[in-house]
C-alpha positions in Angstrom: 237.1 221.1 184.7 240.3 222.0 186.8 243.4 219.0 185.5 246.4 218.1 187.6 248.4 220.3 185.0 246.6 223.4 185.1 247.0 223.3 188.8 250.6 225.4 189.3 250.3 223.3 192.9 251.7 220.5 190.8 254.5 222.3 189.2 256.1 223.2 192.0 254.1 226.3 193.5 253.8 230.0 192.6 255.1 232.8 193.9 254.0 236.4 194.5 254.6 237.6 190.8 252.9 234.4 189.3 256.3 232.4 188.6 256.3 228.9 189.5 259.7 227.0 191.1 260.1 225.1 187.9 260.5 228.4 186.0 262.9 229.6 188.8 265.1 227.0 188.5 265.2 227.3 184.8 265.8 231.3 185.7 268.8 230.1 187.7 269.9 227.3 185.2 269.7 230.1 182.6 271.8 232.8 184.6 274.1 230.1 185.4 274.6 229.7 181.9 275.2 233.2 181.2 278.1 233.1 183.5 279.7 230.4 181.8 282.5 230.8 178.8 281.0 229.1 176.1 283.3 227.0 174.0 283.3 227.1 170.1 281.4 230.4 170.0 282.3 234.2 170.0 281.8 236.6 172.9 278.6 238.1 173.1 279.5 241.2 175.2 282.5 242.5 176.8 282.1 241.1 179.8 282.1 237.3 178.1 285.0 238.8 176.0 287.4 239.7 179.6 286.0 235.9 180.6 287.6 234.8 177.5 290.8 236.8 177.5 291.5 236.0 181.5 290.7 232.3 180.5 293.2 232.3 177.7 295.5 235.1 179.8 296.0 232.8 182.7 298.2 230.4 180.8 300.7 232.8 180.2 302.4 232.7 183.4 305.1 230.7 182.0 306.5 233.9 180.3 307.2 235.7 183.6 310.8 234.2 182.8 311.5 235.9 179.6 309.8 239.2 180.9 311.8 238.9 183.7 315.0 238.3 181.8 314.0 241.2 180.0 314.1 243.3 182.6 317.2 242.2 184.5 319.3 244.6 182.3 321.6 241.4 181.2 321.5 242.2 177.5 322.6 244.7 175.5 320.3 247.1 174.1 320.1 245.7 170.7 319.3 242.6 172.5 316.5 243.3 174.9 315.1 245.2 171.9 315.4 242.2 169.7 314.2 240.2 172.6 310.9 242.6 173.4 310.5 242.7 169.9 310.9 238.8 169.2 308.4 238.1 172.9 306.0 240.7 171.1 305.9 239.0 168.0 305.7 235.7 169.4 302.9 236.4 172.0 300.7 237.7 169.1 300.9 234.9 166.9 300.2 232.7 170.1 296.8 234.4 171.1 296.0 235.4 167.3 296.2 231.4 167.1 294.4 230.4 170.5 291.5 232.8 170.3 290.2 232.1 166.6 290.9 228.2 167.2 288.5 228.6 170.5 285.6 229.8 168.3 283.7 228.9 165.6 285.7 229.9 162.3 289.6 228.5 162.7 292.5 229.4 160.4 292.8 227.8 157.2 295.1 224.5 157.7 297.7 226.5 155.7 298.1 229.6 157.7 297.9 227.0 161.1 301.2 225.4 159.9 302.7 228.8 159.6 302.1 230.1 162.4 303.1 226.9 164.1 306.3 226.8 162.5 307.0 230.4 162.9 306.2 229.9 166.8 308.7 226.8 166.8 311.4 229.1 165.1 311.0 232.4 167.3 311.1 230.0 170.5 314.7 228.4 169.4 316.0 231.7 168.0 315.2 233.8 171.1 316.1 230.3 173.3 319.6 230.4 171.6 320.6 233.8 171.9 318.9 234.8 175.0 319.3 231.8 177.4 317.5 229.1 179.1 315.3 231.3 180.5 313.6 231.7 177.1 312.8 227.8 177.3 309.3 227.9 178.0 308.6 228.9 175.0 308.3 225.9 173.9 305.7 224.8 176.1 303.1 227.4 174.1 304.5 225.9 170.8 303.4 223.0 172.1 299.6 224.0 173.3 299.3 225.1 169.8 300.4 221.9 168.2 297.7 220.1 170.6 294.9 222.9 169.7 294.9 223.8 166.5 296.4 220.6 164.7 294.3 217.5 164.2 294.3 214.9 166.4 296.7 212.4 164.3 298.8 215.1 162.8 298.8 216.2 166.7 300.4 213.0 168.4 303.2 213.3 166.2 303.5 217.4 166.4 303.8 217.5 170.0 306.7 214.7 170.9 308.3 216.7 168.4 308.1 220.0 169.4 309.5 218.1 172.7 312.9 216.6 170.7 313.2 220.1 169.3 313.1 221.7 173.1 315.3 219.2 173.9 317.7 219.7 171.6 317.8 223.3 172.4 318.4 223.0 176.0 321.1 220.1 176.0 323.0 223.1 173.9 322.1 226.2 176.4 321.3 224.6 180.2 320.9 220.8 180.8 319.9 221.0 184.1 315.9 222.2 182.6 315.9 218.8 180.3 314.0 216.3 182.1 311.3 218.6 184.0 310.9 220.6 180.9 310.4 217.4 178.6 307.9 216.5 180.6 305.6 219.8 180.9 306.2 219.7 177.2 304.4 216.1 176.5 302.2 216.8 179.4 300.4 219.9 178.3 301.0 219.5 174.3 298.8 216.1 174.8 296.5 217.7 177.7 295.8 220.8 174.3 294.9 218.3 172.4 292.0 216.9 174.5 290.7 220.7 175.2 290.8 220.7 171.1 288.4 217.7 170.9 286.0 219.2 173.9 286.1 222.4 171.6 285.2 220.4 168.4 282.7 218.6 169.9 280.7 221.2 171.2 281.1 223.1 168.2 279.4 219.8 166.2 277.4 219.1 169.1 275.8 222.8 168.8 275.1 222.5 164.9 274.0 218.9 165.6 271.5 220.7 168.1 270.1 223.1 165.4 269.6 220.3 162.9 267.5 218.5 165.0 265.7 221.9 165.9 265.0 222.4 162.4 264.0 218.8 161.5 261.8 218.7 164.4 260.3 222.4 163.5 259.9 220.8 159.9 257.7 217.7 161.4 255.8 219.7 163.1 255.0 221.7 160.4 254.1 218.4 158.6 251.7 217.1 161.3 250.1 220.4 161.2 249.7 220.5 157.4 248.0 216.6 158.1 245.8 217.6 161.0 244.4 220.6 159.3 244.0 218.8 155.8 242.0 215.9 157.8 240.1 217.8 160.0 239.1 220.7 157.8 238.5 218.4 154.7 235.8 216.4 156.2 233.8 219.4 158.1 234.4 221.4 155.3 233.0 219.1 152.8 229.9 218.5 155.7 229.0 222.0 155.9 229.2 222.6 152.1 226.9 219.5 152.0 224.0 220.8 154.2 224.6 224.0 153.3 223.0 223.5 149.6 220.4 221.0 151.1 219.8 224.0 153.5 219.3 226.2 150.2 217.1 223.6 148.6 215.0 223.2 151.7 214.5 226.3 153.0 211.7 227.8 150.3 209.2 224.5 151.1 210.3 223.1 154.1 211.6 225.6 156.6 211.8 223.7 160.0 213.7 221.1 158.0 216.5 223.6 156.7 216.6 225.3 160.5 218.0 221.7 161.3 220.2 221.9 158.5 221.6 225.2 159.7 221.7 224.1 163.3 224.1 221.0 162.4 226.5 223.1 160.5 226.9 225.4 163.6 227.7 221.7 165.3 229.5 220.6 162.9 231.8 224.0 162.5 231.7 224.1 166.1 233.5 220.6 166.4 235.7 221.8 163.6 237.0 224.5 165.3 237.6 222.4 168.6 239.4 220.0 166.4 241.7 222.7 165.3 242.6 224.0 168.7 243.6 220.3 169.4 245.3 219.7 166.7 247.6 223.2 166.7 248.1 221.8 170.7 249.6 218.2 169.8 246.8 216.6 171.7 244.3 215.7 169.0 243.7 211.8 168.8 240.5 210.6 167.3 238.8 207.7 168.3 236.8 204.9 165.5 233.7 205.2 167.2 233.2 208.3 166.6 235.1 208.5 163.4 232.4 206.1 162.4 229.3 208.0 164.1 230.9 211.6 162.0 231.1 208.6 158.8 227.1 207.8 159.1 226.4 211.7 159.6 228.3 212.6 156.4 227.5 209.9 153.9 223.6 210.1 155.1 224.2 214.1 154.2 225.4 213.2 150.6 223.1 210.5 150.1 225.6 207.6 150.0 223.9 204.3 151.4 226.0 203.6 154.4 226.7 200.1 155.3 229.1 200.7 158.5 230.3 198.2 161.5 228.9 198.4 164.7 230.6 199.6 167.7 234.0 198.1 167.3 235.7 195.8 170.3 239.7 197.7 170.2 240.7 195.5 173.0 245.0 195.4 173.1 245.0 197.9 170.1 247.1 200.7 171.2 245.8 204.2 171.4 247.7 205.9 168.4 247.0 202.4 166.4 243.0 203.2 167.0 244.0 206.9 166.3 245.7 205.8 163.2 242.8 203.5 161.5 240.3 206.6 162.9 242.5 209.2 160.7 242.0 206.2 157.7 238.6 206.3 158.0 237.8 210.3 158.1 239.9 210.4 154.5 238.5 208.2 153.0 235.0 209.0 153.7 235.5 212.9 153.3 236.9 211.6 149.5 233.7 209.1 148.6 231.4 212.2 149.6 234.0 215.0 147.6 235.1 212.9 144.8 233.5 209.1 144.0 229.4 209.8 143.0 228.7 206.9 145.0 225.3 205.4 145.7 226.6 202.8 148.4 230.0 203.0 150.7 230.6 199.8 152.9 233.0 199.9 155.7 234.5 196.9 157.7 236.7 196.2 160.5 238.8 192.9 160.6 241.4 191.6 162.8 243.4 189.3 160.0 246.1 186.7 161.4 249.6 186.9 158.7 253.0 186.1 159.0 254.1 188.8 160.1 251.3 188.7 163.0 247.8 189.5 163.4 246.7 193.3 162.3 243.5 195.0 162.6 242.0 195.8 158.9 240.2 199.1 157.9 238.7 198.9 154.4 236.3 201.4 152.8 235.1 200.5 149.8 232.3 202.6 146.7 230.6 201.7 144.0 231.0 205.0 142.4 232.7 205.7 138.7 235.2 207.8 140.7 235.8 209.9 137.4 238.8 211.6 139.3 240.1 210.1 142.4 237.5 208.1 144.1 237.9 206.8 147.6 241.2 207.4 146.8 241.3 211.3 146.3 244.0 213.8 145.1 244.7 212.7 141.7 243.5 211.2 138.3 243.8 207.5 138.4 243.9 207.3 142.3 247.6 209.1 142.5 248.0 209.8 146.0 247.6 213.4 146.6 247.9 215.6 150.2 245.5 213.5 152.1 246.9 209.9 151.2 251.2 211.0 151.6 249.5 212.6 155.5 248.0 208.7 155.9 250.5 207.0 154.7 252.5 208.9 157.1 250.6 208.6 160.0 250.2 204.7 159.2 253.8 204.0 158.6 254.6 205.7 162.0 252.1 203.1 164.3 254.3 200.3 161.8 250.8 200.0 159.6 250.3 200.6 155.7 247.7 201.9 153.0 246.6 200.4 150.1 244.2 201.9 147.9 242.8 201.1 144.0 240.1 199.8 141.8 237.4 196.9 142.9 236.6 195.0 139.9 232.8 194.1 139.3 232.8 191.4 141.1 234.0 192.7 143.9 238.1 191.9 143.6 240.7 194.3 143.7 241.9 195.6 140.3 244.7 197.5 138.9 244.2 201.4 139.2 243.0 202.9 136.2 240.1 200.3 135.3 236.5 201.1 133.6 234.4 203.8 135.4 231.6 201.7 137.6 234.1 199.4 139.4 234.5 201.1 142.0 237.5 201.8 144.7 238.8 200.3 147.8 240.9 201.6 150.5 242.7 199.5 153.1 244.1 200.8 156.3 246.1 198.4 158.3 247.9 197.9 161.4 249.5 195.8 163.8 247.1 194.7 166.9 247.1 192.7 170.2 246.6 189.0 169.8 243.3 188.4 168.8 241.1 187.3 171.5 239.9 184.1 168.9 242.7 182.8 166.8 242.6 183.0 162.8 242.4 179.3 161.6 245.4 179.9 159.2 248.2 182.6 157.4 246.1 185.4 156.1 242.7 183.6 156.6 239.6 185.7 156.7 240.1 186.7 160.6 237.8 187.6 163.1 235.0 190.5 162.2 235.6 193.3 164.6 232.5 195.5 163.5 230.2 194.2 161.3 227.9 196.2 158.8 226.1 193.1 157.6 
């Protein structure tokens, strides 16, 4: 049966080579991507490296001065040798710092202050005995303050660097002072927000990964409850008609071909389930958890005593899904694990404080040796099955309680003489019931009734 979603009309049309528009414009989105440099992260190739380099290049224009200077032929040898040398030097430490503060691994904080501090020291040396045209140095001591020094230490580092320029050109050309005290502050502080846009990407990116693996992790969980639930119960029904197949089939033939033909069903519906369940789109219903529930406990030869068709009116999908998942496990444990001869199962909507809930319980009369109703462990510890429920009920804002029933039919502590039984209870929160509870956890209004 053709869906809206399997029609690629709806997602935007195909073209010739069976694409669709939606995964051009990721194509596009994608390339675009490509073409962008990416921030807290190392070059992939060399043409993201030359990106990088003429993104960090452009920003030296403001050493056209010195290299001019350089060249004017003003200096003596030794000092246009001292001074190529010195700009060299300088330039180095500059991109050495810049570069590795752009990706992911910075400098330690100690080698950081060094470098600052030998940046702040060329810049007035080569200021002082070259001239004023040296003085933008000070503007790329300044980036660096605003890049690669935290944000508080930052505030401080840059107005600093400033008084230090300052300083410096009151001594070698006053007429620079005001325009280069501002260009200072202006790009030292505009650094420092490039340094948080850096950071945060950086921590937005591993932020990013975390919630990739945490959300390949639950995934992996729901899987791991899915497959325990589904496989457990038609598991234990095939293994169930299987021997009464074996025990039928020398005296009563036709009787074990019916056998055999519901365990193809049954692994049939299994093996749907699964496909579901691996999509994300898996949801059972009660009603049918409850027509499965008469199928297998008739199989083991438990006396069913099971509600009729229940009224879920205002109950929310994944609530009915929940109580539907409560029902499976527990039965699939009273055929595995309790030797019952009877299994009751009711459906109550129950009016508490907290508001009314709709009540699953499933209860045997069988010694339970191991686990009973409850499965997974001696003494009714919780074991794969009941952590998945309890999961799955907590989620829909719902809990689980499971133990011993007493002879006469009350709830006792886990652990009591074999013959009393077990209980499980499954609730959560539903609509407003349609008739009113007459008071705080009173009795409530039978949903499904197997009496």
């Amino acid at each position: 049966m053709s869906t809206m979603a399997e029609d690629p009309r709806h997602d935007g049309g195909e073209d010739g080579g069976g694409n669709t528009a939606g995964d051009r414009v990721r194509d596009r989105d994608g390339d675009r991507a490509e073409r962008l440099v990416r921030l807290g992260q190392p070059p992939r190739d060399w043409r993201e490296l030359l990106r990088k380099a003429l993104w960090i290049g452009i920003w030296l224009v403001f050493l056209n001065s010195p290299f001019l200077d350089l060249l004017s032929g003003e200096h003596s040898t030794a000092g246009t040798a001292g001074g190529w040398l010195g700009l060299t030097v300088f330039v180095g430490l500059y991109l050495a710092l810049v570069s590795r503060e752009m990706g992911p691994r910075a400098f330690p904080r100690w080698l950081i202050h060094g470098i600052i501090a030998a940046l702040g020291a060329l810049a007035v040396l080569l200021t002082l005995t070259l001239g004023s045209h040296w003085v933008g140095l000070f503007v790329y001591v300044s980036v660096a303050c605003g890049l690669a020094l935290p944000l508080r230490a930052a505030y401080w580092a840059v107005p600093g660097t400033t008084v230090l320029m300052a300083l410096v050109v009151a001594y070698v050309d006053l007429d620079q002072l005001s325009s280069m005290v501002l260009l200072t502050l202006l790009i030292g502080f505009a650094m420092t927000s490039v340094s948080q846009l850096v950071r945060t990407t950086i921590e937005l990116r591993r932020a990013r990964a975390t919630v990739a693996r945490l959300a390949a992790n639950e995934e992996r969980l729901r899987l791991a409850r899915d497959l325990h639930d589904l496989l457990g119960h038609s598991l234990s029904l095939i293994t169930l008609k299987s021997e009464l197949a074996g025990r039928m089939l020398p005296a009563h033939p036709d009787k074990a071909a019916q056998q055999v033909a519901d365990i193809e069903s049954v692994s049939r519906q299994a093996l749907v389930d699964v496909r579901e369940a691996v999509s994300g789109y898996r949801r059972p219903r009660l009603a049918e958890e409850l027509a499965g529930a008469q199928v297998a406990l008739a199989a083991a030869g438990v006396t069913a005593d099971l509600p009729a068709e229940p009224a879920l009116d205002g109950v929310p999908e994944e609530r009915e899904s929940a109580l539907a998942w409560a029902l499976r496990e527990a039965v699939t444990n009273v055929v595995r694990h309790s030797g019952a001869r009877r299994c009751a199962v009711s459906l109550i909507r129950r009016q508490t404080l907290d508001g009314p809930v709709l009540e699953l319980s499933v209860e045997d009369d069988g010694p339970g040796g191991t686990s009973g109703a409850a499965g997974g462990g001696s003494g009714g510890g919780h074991g794969n099955g009941l952590t998945g429920l309890t999961e799955r009920l907590q989620k829909v804002g719902g809990s689980l309680e499971t133990g011993r029933v007493g002879r006469t039919g009350q709830p006792g502590r886990t652990g009591r003489a074999a013959g009393s039984g077990y209980r499980l209870v499954a609730r959560v929160p539903a609509g407003v019931p349609q008739e009113a509870a007459g008071g705080t956890d009173a009795a409530g209004d039978a949903v499904g009734s197997g009496t």
